[in-house]
N, C-alpha and C positions, 0 to 999 in steps of 0.2 A: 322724421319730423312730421306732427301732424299739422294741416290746417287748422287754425281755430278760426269760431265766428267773426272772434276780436282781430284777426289778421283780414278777413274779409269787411268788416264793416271800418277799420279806422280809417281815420281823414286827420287823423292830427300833423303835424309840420313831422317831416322825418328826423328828426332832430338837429342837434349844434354843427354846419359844416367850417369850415376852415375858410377865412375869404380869400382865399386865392381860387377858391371853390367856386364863390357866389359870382354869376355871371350881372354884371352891371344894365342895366333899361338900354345905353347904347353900345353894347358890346354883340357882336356878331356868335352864333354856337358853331362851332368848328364841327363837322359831318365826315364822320366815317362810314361806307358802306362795306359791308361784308357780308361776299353772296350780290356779284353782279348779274345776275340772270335776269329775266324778261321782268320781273315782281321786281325785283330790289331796286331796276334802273327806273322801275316807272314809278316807286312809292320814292326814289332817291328824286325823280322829277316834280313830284308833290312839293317834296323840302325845298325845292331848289327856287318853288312859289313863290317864297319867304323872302324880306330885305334882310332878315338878321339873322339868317343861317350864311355857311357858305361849306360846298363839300371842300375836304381838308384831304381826301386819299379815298381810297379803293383797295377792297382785295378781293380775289376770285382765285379757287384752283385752275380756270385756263385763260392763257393767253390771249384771247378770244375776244371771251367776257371783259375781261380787262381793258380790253381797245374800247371794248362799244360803250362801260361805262365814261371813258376817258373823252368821247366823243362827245359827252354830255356834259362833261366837268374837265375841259382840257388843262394841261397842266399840274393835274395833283399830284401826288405822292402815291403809287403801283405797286401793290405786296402779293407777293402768292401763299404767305405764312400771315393770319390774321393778328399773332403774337407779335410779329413786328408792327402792324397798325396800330395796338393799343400801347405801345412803347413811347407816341408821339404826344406830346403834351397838348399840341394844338388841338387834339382832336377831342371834345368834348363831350361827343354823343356817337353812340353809332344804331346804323340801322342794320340789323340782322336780317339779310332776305339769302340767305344760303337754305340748302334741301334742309328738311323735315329734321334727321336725326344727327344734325348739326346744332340745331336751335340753342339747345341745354348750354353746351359748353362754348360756342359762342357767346350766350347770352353770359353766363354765368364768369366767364374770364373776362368781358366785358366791365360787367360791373365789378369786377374783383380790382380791376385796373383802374376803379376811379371813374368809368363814364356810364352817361345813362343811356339806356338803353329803350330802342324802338324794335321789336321779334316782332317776325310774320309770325303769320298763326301756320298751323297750328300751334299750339304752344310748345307742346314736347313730344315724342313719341311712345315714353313708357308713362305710366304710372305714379312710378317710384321717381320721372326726374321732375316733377312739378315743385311738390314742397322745397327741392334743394334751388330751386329759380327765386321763388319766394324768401327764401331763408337769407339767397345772395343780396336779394335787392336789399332787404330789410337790413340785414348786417352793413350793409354799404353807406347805406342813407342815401340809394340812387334811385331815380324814378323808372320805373320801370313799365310800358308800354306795350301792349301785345294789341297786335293788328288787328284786332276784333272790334271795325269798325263802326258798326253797327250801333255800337255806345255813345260815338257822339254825332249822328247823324241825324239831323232835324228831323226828319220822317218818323223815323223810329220814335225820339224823344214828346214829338207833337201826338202820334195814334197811342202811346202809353199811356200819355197824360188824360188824354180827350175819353180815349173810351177804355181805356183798363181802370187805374186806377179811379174815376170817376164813378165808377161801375154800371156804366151804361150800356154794357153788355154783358154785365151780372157776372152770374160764379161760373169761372170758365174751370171746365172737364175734359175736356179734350183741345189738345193741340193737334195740329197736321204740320209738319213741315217737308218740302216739296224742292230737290232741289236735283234735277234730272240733266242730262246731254244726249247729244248724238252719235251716232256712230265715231268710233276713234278715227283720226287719218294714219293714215299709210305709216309706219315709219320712217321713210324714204322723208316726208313731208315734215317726222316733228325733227329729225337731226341734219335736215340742211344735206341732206346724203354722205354724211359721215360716217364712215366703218371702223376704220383705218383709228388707231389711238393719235391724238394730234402731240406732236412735240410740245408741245407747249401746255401740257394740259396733266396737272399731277394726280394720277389715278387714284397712288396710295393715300396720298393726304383726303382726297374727295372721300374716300370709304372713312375715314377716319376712325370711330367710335364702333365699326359695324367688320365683322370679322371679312378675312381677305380673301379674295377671290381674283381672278384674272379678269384683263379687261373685257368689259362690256360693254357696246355700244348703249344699247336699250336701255341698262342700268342707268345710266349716266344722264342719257336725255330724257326720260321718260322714266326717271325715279318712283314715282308716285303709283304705276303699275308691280312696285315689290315693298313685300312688308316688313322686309329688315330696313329701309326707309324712312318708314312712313306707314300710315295707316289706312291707306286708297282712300277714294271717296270718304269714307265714313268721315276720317278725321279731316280732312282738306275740306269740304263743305260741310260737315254735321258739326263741327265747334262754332263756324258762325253760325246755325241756324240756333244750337245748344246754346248759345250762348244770348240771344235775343231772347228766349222762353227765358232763362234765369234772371234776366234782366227786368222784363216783364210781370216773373210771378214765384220770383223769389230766389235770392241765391244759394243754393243749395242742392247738392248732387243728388241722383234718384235712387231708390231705393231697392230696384232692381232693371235687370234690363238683358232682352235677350234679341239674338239677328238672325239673319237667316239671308244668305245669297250667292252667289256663283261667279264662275268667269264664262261669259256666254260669248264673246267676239276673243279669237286666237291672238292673243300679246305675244307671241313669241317667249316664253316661260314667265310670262308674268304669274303671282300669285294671290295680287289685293284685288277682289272683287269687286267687276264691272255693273254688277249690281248687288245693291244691298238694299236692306230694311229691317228698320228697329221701330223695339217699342221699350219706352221706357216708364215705370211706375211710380210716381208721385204721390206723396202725402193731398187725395183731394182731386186731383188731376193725372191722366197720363196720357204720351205724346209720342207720334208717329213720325218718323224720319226716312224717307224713302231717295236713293240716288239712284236710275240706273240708263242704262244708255239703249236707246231708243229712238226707233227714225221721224217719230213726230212726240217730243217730251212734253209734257205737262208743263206749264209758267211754272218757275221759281219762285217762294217765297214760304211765305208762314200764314196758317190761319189760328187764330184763337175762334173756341166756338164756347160762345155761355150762353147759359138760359132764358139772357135779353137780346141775344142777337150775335153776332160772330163779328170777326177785324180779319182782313188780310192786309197784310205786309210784305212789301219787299222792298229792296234799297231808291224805289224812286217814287213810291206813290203809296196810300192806303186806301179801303172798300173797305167801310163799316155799312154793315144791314141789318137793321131791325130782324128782331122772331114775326114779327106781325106778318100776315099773308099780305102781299103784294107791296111792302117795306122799299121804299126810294131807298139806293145805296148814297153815304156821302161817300163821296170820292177826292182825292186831292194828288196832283203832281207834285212832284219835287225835283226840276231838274239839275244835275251836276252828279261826281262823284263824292263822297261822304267819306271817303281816302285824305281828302286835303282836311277835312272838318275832324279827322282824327290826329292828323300830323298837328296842326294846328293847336289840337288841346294838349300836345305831347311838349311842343315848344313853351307855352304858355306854364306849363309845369318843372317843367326844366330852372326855368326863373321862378316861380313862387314856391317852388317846394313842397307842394300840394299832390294828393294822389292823382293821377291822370282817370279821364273815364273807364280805360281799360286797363285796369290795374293787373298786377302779374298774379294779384289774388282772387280776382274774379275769375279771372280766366284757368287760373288755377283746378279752379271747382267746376266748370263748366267744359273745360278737354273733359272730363272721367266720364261724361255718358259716352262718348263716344270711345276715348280708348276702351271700357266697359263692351261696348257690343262688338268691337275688334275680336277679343277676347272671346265674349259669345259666341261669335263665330267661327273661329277658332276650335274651340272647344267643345262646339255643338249643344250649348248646354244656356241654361237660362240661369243669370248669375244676381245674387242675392248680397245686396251694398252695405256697408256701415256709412252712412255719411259723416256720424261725430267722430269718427274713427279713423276713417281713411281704408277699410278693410272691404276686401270682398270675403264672402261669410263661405265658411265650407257648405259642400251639398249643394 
């Protein structure tokens, strides 16, 4: 299935649901988390903001997980198969914060089950499982949300309006976006000193989708350091940064894109690179993506630079500056996180039946630069896009 424009631009009502469907102005949304880990308890604590949500259950491959979300939502219903979670009628929506190459088919048997859905980003980990996320939602007539906060975050929405589209800092040419850390900690430090596989923690179902191996501690805690996972850095911070630039200045995947970077701090057989950098090539513009670990990182965020002046952005504040020599910056904070201001538009969509900010088709188009330099990287090679097509080009 390819993406079309017409899958990315509609906003019409997702079609005729059933009212047993339509949730009523005082009716409560019943909340399933699947994927209790550090993300899914804290965006599951977002929801929990809400008078008119209430979580309904929990699932997690370990025992663990399960208690700590339990401790924030006492009394729910506790599954280690997420098939049994969406079995439940009460549960209305769920929120997907399980690892990276879970996403797909969480998401996807989700909505297949009648509920809509909230996925952490990244979206998916291949390619190839984007348009079938898209295809589900759509076939479903369920809303579909992807963590890519950024879309409805005041900050963002306010520096877009004021100085992009206004064009008060003209035809921008270059992006930067800048999104670095520090040194990794210890192992010992990110798995609580867990070696030992816990009873209570189901290995096989965790690998799931991804071919079998025996147990690994490192695997487990510390996923995001192997690329049968996931996509390292690149994909875990380059979709939101990817994803603010197509929001910005246009949705639409780039035209080519090539990386380049290494594992320079020993992960214990880690293989997703601790540092990367890409570049990728836009009709008009192209945009520099750099993550690497480092004992004094560069600030986080994005710069747009045009020929009247540049914008930085990140999730709490913007710095527009004039081209003129000695140009006053405006500057503005924005305190809070922009996690609640996403959950928020996701509930609100739930009931109107309206596309959410971060639709599963934006986001759709926006993972490919970065699965894109994955691949580049990978395959040491500099890779040549169809974006009407969905094709990477031979040669």
């Amino acid at each position: 299935m390819t993406i079309t424009r017409r899958d990315v631009a509609r906003s019409a009502a997702l079609g005729a649901l059933s009212y047993s469907r339509v949730l009523g102005a005082n009716d409560r949304i019943g909340l399933g988390l699947v994927g209790a880990g550090g993300r899914g308890r804290y965006v599951m604590s977002r929801f929990q903001l809400n008078p008119d949500v209430e979580v309904r259950a929990v699932c997690d491959v370990y025992g663990a997980r399960i208690d700590e979300a339990l401790a924030k939502a006492p009394g729910v219903k506790s599954f280690y198969q997420h098939e049994k979670l969406l079995e439940l009628k009460e549960v209305d929506a769920v929120l997907v914060g399980s690892p990276d190459h879970w996403h797909k088919d969480h998401a996807i048997d989700a909505l297949n089950a009648g509920k809509d859905v909230y996925v952490e980003k990244p979206l998916c980990r291949t390619l190839e499982e984007a348009p079938l996320m898209v295809q589900a939602a759509r076939r479903n007539d369920r809303i579909c949300q992807v963590g890519v906060q950024q879309r409805s975050g005041p900050v963002y929405l306010e520096a877009r309006e004021l100085f992009v589209q206004s064009g008060r800092i003209g035809k921008v040419t270059w992006v930067e976006c800048v999104w670095n850390g520090g040194p990794p900690r210890p192992f010992a430090a990110r798995s609580g000193g867990v070696i030992e596989k816990p009873s209570n923690l189901d290995w096989v179902r965790f690998l799931g989708p991804v071919r079998y191996r025996d147990w690994n501690p490192r695997m487990y805690f510390n996923f995001r350091a192997f690329l049968d996972f996931n996509g390292g850095r690149m994909t875990d911070f380059g979709h939101h940064w990817m994803d603010v630039v197509h929001m910005y200045l246009g949705e639409r995947a780039p035209d080519s894109a090539v990386a380049a970077g290494g594992i320079h701090h020993s992960r214990e057989g880690a293989d997703a690179p601790d540092t990367i950098a890409a570049l990728f090539e836009y009709p008009g513009f192209t945009v520099s993506f750099q993550s690497v670990v480092v004992g004094n990182p560069a600030p986080y965020g994005i710069t747009f630079y045009g020929d009247q002046g540049k914008l930085f952005v990140d999730r709490n504040r913007y710095v527009c500056t004039g081209a003129e020599k000695g140009a006053q910056p405006i500057v503005k904070q924005f305190p809070g996180d922009i996690t609640s201001d996403h959950v928020r538009n996701f509930l609100d969509c739930c009931r109107s039946r309206k596309l959410p900010t971060g639709d599963v088709a934006l986001a759709a188009v926006s993972i490919v630069p970065p699965l894109l330099a994955v691949k580049s990287y990978l395959e040491k090679r500099r890779l040549r896009y169809d974006p009407v097509h969905s094709l990477v080009l031979p040669g």
